[in-house]
PAMAR-878788 format. One record per residue (C-alpha): z, x, y; residue in one letter. Coordinates in steps of 0.02 Angstrom, whole numbers, plus 50000, padded with zeros to 5 digits. Each point is the difference from the previous one (the first is absolute). Example, Ala and Ser with C-alpha at 12.3 -4.5 7.8 and 13.67 -1.06 7.14 Angstrom:
{pz = 50390, px = 50615, py = 49775, residu = a} .
{pz = 49967, px = 50069, py = 50172, residu = s} .
END
This chain:
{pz = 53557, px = 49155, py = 48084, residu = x} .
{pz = 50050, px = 50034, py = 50189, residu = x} .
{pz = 49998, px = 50199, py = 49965, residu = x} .
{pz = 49822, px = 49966, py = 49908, residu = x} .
{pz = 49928, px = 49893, py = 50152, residu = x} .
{pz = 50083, px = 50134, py = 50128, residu = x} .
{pz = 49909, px = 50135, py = 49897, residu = x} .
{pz = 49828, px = 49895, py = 50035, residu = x} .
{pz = 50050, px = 49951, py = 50169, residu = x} .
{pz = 50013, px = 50206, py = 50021, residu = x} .
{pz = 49847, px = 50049, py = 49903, residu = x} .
{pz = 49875, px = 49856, py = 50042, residu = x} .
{pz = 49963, px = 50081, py = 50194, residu = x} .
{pz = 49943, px = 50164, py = 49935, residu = x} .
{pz = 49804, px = 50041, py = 50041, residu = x} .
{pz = 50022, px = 49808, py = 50087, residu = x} .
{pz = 50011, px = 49929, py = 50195, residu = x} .
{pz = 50192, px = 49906, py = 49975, residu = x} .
{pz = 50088, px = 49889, py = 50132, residu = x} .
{pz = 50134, px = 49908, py = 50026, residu = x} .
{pz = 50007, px = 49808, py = 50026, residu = x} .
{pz = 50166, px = 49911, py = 49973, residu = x} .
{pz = 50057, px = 50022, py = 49847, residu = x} .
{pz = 49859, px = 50072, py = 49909, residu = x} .
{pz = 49914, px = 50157, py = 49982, residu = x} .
{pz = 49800, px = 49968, py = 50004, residu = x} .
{pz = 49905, px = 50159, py = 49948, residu = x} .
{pz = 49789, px = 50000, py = 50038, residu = x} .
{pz = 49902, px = 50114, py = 49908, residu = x} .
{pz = 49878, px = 50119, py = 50103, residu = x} .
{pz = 49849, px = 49996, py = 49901, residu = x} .
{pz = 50027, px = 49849, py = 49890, residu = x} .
{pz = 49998, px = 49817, py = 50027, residu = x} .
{pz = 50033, px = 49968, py = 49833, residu = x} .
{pz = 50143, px = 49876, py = 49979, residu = x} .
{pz = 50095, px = 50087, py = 49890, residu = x} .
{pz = 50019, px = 50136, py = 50138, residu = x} .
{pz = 50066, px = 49900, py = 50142, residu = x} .
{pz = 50138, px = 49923, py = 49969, residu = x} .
{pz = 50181, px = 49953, py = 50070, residu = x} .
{pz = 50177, px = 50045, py = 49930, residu = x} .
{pz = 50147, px = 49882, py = 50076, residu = x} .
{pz = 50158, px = 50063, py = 50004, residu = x} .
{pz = 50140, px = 49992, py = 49886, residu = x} .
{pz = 50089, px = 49805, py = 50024, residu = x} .
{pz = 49871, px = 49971, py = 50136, residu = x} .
{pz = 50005, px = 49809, py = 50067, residu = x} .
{pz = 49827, px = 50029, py = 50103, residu = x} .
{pz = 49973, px = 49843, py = 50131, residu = x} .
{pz = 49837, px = 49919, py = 50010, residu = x} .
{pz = 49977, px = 50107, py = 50171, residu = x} .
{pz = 50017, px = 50137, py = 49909, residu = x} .
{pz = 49893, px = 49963, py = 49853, residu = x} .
{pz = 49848, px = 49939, py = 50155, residu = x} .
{pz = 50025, px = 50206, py = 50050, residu = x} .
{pz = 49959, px = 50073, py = 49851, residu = x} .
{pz = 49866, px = 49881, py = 49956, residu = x} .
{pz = 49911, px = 50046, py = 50167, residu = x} .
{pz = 50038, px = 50179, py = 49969, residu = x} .
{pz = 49890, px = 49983, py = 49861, residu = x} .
{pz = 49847, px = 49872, py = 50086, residu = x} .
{pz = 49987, px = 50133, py = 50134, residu = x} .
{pz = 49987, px = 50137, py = 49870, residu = x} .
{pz = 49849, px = 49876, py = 49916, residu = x} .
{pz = 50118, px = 50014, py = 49825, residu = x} .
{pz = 50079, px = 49862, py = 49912, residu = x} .
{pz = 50183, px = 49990, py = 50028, residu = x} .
{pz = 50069, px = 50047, py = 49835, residu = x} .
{pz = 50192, px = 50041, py = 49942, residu = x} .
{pz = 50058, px = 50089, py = 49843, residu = x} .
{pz = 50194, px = 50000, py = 49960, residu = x} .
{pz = 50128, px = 50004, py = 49869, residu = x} .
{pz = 50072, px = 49804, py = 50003, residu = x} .
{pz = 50186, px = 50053, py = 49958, residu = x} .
{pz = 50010, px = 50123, py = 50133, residu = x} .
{pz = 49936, px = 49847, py = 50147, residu = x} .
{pz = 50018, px = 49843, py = 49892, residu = x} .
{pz = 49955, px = 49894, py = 50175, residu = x} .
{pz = 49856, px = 50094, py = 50033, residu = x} .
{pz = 49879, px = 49889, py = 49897, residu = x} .
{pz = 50043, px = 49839, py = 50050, residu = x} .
{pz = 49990, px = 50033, py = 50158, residu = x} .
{pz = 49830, px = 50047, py = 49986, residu = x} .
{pz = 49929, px = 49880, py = 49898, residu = x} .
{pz = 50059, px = 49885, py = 50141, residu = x} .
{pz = 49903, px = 50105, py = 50111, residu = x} .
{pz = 49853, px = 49977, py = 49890, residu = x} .
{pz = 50008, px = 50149, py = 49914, residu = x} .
{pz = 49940, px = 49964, py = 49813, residu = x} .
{pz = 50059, px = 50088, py = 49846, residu = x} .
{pz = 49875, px = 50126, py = 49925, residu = x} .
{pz = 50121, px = 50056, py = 49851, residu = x} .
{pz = 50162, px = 50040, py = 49914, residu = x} .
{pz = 50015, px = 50138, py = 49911, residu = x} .
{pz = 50147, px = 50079, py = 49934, residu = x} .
{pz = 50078, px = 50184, py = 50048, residu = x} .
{pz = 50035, px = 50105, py = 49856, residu = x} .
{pz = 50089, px = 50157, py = 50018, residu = x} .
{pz = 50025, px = 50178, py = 49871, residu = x} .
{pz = 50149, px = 50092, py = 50039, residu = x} .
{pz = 50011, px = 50186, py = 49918, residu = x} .
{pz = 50101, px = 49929, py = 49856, residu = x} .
{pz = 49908, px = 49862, py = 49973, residu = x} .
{pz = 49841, px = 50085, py = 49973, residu = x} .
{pz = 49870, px = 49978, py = 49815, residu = x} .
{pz = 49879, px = 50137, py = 50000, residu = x} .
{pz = 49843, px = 49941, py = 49933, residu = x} .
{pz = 49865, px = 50102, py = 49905, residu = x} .
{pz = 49827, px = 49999, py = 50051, residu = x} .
{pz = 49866, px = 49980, py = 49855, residu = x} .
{pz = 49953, px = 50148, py = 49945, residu = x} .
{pz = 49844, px = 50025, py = 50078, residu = x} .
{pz = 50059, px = 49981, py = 50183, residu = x} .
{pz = 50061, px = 50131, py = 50106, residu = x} .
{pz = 50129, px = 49977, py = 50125, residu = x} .
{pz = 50010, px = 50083, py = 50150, residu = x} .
{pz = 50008, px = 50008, py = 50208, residu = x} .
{pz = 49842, px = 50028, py = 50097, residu = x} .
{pz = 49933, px = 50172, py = 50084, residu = x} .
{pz = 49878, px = 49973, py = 50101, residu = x} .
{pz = 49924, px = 49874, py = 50107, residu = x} .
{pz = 49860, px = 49950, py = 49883, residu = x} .
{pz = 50143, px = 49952, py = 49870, residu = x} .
{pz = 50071, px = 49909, py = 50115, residu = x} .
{pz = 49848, px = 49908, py = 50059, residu = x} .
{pz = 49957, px = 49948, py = 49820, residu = x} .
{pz = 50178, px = 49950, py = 49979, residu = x} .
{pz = 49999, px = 49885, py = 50133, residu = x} .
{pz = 49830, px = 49933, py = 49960, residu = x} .
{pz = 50060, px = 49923, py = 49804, residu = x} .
{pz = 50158, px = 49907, py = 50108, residu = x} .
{pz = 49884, px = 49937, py = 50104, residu = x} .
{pz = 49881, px = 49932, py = 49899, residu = x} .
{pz = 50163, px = 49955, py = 49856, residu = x} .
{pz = 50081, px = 49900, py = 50170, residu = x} .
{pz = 49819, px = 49893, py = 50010, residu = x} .
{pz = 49961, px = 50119, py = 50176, residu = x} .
{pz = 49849, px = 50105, py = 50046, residu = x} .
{pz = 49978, px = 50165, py = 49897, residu = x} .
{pz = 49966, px = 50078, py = 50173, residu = x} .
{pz = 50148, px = 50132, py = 50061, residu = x} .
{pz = 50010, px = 50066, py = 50175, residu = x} .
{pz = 50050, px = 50158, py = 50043, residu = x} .
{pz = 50163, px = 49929, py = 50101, residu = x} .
{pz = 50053, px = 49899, py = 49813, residu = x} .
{pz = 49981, px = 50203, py = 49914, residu = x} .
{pz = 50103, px = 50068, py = 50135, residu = x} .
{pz = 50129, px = 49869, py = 49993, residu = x} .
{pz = 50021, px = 49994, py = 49803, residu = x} .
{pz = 50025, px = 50220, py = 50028, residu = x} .
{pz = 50165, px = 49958, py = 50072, residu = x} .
{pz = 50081, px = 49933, py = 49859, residu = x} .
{pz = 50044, px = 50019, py = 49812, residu = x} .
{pz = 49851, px = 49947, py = 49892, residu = x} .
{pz = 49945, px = 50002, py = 49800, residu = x} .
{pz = 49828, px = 49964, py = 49948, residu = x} .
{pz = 49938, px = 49973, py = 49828, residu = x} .
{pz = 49865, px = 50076, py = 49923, residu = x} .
{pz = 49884, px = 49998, py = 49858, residu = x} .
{pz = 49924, px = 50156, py = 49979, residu = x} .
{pz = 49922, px = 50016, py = 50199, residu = x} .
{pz = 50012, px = 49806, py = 50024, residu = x} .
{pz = 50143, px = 49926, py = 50110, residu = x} .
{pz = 50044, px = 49845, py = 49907, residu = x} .
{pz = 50147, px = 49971, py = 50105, residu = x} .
{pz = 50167, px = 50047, py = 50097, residu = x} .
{pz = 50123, px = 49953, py = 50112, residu = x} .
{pz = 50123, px = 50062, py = 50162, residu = x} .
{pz = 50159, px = 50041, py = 50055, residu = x} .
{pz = 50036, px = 49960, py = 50179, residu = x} .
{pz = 50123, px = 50095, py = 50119, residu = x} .
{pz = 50182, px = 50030, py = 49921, residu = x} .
{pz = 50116, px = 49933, py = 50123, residu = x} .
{pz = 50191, px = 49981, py = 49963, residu = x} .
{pz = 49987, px = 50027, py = 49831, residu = x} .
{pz = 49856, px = 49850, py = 49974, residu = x} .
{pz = 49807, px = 50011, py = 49974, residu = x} .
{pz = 49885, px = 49866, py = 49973, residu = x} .
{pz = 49856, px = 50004, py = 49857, residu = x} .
{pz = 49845, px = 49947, py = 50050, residu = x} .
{pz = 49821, px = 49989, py = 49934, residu = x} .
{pz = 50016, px = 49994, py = 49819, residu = x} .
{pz = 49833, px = 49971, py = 49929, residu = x} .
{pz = 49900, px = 50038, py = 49857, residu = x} .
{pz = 49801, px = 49959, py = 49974, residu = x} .
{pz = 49957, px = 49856, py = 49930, residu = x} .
{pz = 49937, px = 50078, py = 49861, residu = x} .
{pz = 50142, px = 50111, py = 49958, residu = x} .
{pz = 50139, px = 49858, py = 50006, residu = x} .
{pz = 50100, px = 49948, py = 49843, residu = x} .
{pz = 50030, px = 50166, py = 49955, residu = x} .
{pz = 50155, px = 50040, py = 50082, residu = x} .
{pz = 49935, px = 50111, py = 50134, residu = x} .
{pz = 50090, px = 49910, py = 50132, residu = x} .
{pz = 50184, px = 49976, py = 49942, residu = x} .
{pz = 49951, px = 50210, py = 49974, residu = x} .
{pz = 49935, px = 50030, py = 50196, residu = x} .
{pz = 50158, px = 49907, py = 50049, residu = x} .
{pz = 50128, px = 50084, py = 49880, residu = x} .
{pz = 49927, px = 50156, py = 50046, residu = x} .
{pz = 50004, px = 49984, py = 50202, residu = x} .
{pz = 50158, px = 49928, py = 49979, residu = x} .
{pz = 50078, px = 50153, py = 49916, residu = x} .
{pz = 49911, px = 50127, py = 50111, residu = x} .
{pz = 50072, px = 49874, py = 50154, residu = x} .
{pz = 50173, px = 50005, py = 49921, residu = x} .
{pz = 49990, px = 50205, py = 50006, residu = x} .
{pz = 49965, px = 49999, py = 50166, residu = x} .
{pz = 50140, px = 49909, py = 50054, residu = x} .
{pz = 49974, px = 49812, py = 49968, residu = x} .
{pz = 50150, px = 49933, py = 49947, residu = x} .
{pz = 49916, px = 49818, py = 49979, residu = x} .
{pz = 49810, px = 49974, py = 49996, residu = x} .
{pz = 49947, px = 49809, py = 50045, residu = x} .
{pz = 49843, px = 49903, py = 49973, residu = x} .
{pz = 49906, px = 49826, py = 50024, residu = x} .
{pz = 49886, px = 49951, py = 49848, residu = x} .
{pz = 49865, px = 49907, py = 50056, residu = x} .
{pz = 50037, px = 49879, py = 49877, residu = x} .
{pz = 50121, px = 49953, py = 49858, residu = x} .
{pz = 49900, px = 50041, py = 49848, residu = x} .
{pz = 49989, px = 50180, py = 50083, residu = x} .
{pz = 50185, px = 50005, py = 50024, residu = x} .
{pz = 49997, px = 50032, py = 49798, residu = x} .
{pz = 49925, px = 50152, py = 50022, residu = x} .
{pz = 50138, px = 50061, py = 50112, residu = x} .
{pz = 50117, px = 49928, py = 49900, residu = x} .
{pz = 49969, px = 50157, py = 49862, residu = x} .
{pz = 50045, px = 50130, py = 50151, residu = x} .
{pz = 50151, px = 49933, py = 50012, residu = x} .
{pz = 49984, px = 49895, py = 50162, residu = x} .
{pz = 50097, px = 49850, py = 49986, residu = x} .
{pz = 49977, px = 49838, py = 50141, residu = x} .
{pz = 50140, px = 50020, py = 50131, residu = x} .
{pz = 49938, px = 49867, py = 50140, residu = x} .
{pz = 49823, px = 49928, py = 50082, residu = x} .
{pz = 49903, px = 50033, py = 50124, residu = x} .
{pz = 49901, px = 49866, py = 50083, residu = x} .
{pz = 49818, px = 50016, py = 50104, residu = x} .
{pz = 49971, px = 49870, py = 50112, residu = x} .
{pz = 49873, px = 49989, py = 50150, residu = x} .
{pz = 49911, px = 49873, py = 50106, residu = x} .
{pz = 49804, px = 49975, py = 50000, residu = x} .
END
């Protein structure tokens, strides 16, 4: 888990303001207030002191965001209690599941979906749009969310001209990439489309040099679907943040 939270610790400041405070790393997104955006990484075996923990909260007031830390527990298993002393609450627990090249299921897609990465910006608009709206967010897509999703690997699924879903590939860094974004509209689910978009990215990932793809389901029924790719739970990852 260390080389999976050094992997986020290295990834997690691109297109983001990043700074130091004790033992974490808090990142601030530039265009986003979002709380899923902003959000602090401790360092591996950190033992932060409650002066430290008052830093990076402030960081955050002055910054009008809601101090907010993601992190693997086995890789800072001191890290949470430490907060929740602070005040910090927990937001969820979800487990890490990872797909090495071996360990990969490909999964067909139903017959009348198509498969395939995005070429041009409309594509990518539209893509971005369905996880939006599939994540319970605003349809709306800015032109800064197109130009960011351009930079990495991405598969969309489509039904004749209709998006019905996708997902992404972030940076491959040491061998590692994270899958993000898997989502499917609502009315295209149970069909198998999604355990598809993620056996598919995964693959293309793999033959680009991933080693070992990772994700966070949202939840544990969802897990199931990743499950059929071949991901299997190798540790948690914990949210926590104060209001």
């Amino acid at each position: 888990m260390s080389a999976l939270q050094a992997y986020v610790r290295a990834t997690a400041p691109i297109g983001r303001d990043a700074e130091r405070i004790g033992p974490f790393l808090a990142t601030f997104a530039k265009d986003s207030s979002h709380p899923m955006e902003n959000y602090a990484i401790p360092d591996d075996g950190a033992k932060p002191s409650s002066a430290e923990i008052a830093l990076l909260i402030s960081a955050y007031r002055q910054r009008d965001l809601r101090p907010r830390l993601e992190f693997f527990t086995e890789a800072a298993p001191d890290v949470e209690a430490a907060l929740v002393a602070a005040g910090f609450t927990l937001e969820r627990r979800v487990p890490v599941m990872t797909c090495s090249v071996e360990d990969l299921v490909d999964c067909d897609a139903p017959e009348h979906i198509q498969l395939r990465e995005p070429s041009s910006d409309d594509e990518f608009r539209r893509l971005r749009s369905v996880q939006n709206v599939a994540f319970g967010e605003s349809p709306e897509v800015s032109d800064a969310d197109v130009e960011r999703n351009r930079d990495y690997l991405t598969v969309l699924a489509e039904r004749g001209e209709t998006i019905v879903g996708g997902g992404i590939a972030l940076d491959i860094v040491s061998g590692a990439t994270e899958i993000v974004g898997i989502a499917v509209a609502v009315e295209h689910r149970g069909q198998g489309i999604a355990a598809a978009i993620t056996a598919h990215l995964t693959r293309l990932a793999h033959e680009r040099g991933a080693e070992t793809a990772f994700l966070t389901p949202g939840d544990v029924g969802i897990g199931t679907v990743y499950r059929r790719a071949g991901y299997r739970v190798a540790g948690e990852c914990v949210h926590l943040s104060l209001s």
